[in-house]
N, C-alpha and C positions, 0 to 999 in steps of 0.2 A: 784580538776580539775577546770581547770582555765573555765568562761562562754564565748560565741561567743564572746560578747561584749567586756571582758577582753584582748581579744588574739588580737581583732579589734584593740582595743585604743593601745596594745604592742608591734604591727607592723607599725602601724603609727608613734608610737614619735620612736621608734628605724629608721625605713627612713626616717623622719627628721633630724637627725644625718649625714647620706648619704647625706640628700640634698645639707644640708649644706656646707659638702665637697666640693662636685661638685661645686657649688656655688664658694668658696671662690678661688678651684684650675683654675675655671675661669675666673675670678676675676684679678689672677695672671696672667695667662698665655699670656692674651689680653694685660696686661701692662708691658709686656716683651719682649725682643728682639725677643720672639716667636710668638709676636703677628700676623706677616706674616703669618706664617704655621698657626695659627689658624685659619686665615681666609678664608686662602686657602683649608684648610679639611672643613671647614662648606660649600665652595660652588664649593667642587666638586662632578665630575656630574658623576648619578648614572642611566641607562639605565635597562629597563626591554621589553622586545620586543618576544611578543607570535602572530606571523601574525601577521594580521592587529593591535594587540591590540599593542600600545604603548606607555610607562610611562616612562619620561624623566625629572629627577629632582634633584636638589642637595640634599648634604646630610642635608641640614638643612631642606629643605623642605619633604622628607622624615622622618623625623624622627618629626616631627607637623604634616605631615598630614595621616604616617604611624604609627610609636610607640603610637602616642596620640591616635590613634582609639582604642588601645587595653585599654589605661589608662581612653578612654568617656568608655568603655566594660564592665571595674570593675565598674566604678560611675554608671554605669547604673544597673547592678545588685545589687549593695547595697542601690538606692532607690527604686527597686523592692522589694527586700528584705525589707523593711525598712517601706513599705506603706503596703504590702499586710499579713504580722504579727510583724514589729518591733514598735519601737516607732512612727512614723510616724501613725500608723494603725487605729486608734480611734480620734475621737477629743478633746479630753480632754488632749491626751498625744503631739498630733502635735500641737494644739493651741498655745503655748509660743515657740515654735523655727519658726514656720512658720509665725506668727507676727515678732518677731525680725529678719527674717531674711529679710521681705519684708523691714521694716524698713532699714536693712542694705544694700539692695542695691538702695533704693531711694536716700536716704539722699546723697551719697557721688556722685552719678551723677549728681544729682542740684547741688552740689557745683561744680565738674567738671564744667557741664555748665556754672555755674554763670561765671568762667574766662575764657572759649571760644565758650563760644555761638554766636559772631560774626564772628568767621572763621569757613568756612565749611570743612575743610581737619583738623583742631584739634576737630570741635564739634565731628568728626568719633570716636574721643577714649572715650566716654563717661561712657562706660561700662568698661574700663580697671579699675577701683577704684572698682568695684560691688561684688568681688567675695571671698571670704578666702579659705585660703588652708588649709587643714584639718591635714595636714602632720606637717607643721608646729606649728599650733595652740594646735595640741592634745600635741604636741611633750614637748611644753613648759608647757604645763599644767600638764602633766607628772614626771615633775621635782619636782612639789610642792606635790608630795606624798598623804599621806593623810590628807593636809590642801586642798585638793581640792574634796567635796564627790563625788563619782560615778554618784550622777546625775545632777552635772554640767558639769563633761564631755562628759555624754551623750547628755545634752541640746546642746550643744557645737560642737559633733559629729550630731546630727541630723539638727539643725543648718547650718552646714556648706555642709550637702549633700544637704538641699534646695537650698542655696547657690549656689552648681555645676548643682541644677535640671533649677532654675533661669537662668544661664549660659548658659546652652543649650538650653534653648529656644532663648536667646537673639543672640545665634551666628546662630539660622536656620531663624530667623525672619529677623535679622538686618545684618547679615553680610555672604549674600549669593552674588555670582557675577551673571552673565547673566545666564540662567537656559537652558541646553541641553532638551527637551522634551524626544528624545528618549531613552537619559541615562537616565532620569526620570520614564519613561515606564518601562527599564530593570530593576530598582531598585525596582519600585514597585511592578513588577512579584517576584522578589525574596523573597520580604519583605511578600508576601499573603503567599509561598511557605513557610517561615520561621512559620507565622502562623497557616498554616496547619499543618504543622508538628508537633507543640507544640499542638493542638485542639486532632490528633490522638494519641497523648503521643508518639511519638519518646524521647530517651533521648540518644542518642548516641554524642557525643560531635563531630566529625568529619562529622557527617553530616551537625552541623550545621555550623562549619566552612568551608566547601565546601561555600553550598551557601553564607555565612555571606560574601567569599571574592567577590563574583561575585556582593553582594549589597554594600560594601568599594568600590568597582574598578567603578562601574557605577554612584554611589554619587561622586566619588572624579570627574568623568569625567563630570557631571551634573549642575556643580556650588554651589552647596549645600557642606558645607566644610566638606570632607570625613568623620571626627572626630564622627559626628553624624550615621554614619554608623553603630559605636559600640555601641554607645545607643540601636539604634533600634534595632538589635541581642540580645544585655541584654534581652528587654523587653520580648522578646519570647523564653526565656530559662523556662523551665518547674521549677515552684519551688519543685514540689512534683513528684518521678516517679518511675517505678519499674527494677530492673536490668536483667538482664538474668535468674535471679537464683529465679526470683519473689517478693526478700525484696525489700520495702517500704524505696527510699534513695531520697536526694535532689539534683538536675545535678545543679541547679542555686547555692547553697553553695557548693559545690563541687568545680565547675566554680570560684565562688570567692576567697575561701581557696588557691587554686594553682596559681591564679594570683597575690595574694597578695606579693607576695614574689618579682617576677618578676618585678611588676610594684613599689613596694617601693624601691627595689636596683638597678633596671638596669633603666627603663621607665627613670621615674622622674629625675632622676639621669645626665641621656646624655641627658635629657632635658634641663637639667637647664645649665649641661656645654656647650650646644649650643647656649642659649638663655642668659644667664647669662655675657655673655663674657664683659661686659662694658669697654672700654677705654679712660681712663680718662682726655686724654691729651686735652687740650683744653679747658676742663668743668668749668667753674667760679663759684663763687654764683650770677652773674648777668644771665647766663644763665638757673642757676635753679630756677632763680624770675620768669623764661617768664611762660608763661600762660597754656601750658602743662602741662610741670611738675610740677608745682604749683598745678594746678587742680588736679593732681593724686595722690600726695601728701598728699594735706587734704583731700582729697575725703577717700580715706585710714584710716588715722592716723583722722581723727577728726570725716569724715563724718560716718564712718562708727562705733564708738561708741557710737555716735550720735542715729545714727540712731536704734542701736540695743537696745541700752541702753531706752532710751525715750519711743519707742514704746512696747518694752518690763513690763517696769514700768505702763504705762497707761494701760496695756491689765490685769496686777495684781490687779493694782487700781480697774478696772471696773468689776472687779471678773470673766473677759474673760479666765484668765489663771493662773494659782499658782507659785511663785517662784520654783527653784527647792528643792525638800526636801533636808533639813540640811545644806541650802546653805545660805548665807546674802546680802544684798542689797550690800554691797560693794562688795563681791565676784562676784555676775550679773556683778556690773560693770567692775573691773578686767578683767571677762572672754568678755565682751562687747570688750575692747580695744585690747584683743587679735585677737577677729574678723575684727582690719583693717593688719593683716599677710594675705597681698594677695597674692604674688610670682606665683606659678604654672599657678594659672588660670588665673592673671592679666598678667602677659607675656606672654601666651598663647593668650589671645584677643588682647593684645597689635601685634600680628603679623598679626592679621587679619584687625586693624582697621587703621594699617600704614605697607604698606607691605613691603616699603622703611623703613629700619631700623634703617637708618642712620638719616635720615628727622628732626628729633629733636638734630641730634649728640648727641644719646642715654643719652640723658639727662630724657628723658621716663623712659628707662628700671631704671637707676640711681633715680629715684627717687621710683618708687616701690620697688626695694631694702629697700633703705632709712626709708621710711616708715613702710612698713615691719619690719625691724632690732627693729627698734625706739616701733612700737605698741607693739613687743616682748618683750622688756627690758620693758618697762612700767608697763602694762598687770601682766608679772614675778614680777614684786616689789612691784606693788601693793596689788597683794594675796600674797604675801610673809611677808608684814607689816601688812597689817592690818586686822581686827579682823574678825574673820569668827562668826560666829550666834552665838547668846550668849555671843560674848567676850571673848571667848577661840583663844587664839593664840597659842597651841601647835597644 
């Protein structure tokens, strides 16, 4: 019988696969006579009108600030899960992913910066280089079977949920708009209500989606980007609770198991075909030197092995944290370069920190791609060549 962990890592590299898809039939579609209809289904307008409450948005923004809440839902539950008995849980065991993950997202924002810290509408994407996708990362690391041991794709897996836990701070801190007080008030009623209800052991799953929509719908109206709505619902999912019948079951894995599926095949998926769409006409390599995509770029592909690798290394040196068992200095690094595969969450912040998509003539989105693709193939070759502990290459 396959463990939690196993079924984790074998639903994530298998949606990786999907992403990819999506990806690439985007990819086409935008550079196709279709490119019109493409553009015209991403920004047609999708109406919701209960009285006075009313949500007016296209489908692209529906689906960032509606599908994604469900996909911050699952992230939020698997660093619940993750802190309060996974690896995350103890310091010994969170020490080396939660150093390299600070690492990883310092590094590639200084460099961002370093090439626009003069302009204040490109210094906004700073944080688009900060984040790895887990989907991606497990996915390739997957490939390499068992030249890769189990616990560096947990380091890797654990790693990369700090990563999303980093991300959601930096999108409530840094990339909120003007702030509704009373949608704030109503959110925060729900949010105690949500609490409550997990303190008395409710475990009914429909209750907590009742309220979880009324604290989505008054975040997204509040200026705080809905997304985080689904955090906050994770956090108050009961991990331990009892059913009708009185056995001892868990509603937060439960919760996670059935979303998993949803959000690696469908979520992600019509995220990426909406977000992913780049059209290429126009795009030089003098436009990809400019200072954007430049910055997001290395910030990716350099800073962020950089950044994992280095700080990772000195935290071993310092006897702060252990390699991972059966793993090699090369391997760390390998799995390092796979952590600049930003995609999901760097195009995701990327629509938060330029809301005009066009503004760079998605030379942005083209260059996370880029990056991405590139820390993939690298990452892959290099645990694939070279020696893993000991000097065994089978």
């Amino acid at each position: 019988m396959r463990t939690t962990i196993e079924e984790f890592i074998q639903k994530e590299s298998s949606g990786g696969i999907v992403l990819m898809i999506a990806t690439a039939v985007a990819m086409i579609v935008s550079n196709s006579p279709l490119a019109s209809v493409y553009q015209s289904i991403l920004h047609l307008p999708m109406e919701i009108r209960i009285g006075p409450l009313h949500l007016d948005k296209t489908l692209y923004l529906w689906v960032n600030d509606g599908l994604m809440a469900i996909f911050f839902l699952l992230v939020g539950l698997e660093v619940k899960r993750e802190i309060v008995e996974g690896h995350l849980s103890s310091i010994g065991q969170a020490a080396l992913p939660v150093i390299a993950a600070i690492g990883g997202m310092l590094m590639p924002a200084l460099i961002y910066l370093a090439f626009n810290m003069d302009d204040p509408v490109a210094r906004n994407g700073w944080a688009v280089p900060t984040a790895t996708d887990i989907a991606f990362a497990l996915g390739i690391l997957s490939l390499l079977g068992k030249r890769a041991p189990a616990s560096l794709k947990i380091f890797l897996m654990a790693l990369a949920i700090i990563d999303d836990l980093g991300a959601i701070v930096i999108i409530a801190v840094f990339y909120t708009a003007n702030l509704s007080i009373t949608s704030l008030a109503v959110a925060g009623a729900a949010l105690l209500v949500l609490i409550l209800m997990n303190y008395f052991g409710v475990v009914r799953r429909a209750a907590y989606f009742l309220v979880g929509i009324v604290l989505w719908v008054s975040v997204l109206k509040s200026g705080v980007h809905a997304t985080l709505a689904g955090v906050a619902l994770a956090f108050t999912i009961p991990l331990t609770g009892r059913n009708e019948e009185g056995k001892v079951f868990s509603p937060l894995k439960t919760l996670e198991h059935d979303l998993h599926h949803w959000v690696a095949f469908f979520i992600l998926p019509v995220f990426a075909f909406v977000n992913a769409g780049v059209n290429l006409e126009g795009i030089s390599p003098e436009l990809m030197m400019a200072s954007v995509p430049l910055g997001i770029f290395l910030g990716l592909f350099v800073g962020k092995q950089l950044g994992v690798f280095v700080l990772s290394a000195i935290a071993i040196k310092l006897g702060f944290a252990r390699i991972p068992e059966g793993s090699s200095w090369w391997q760390l690094y390998g799995v390092s370069v796979l952590t600049g595969i930003g995609f999901t969450m760097s195009l995701f912040i990327l629509t938060l920190a330029f809301e005009d998509d066009t503004l760079y003539q998605f030379t942005d989105k083209l260059a996370i791609l880029l990056a991405s693709l590139l820390s993939g193939l690298v990452g892959y070759t290099l645990l694939r060549i070279l020696p893993a502990r000991g000097g065994n290459t089978e």
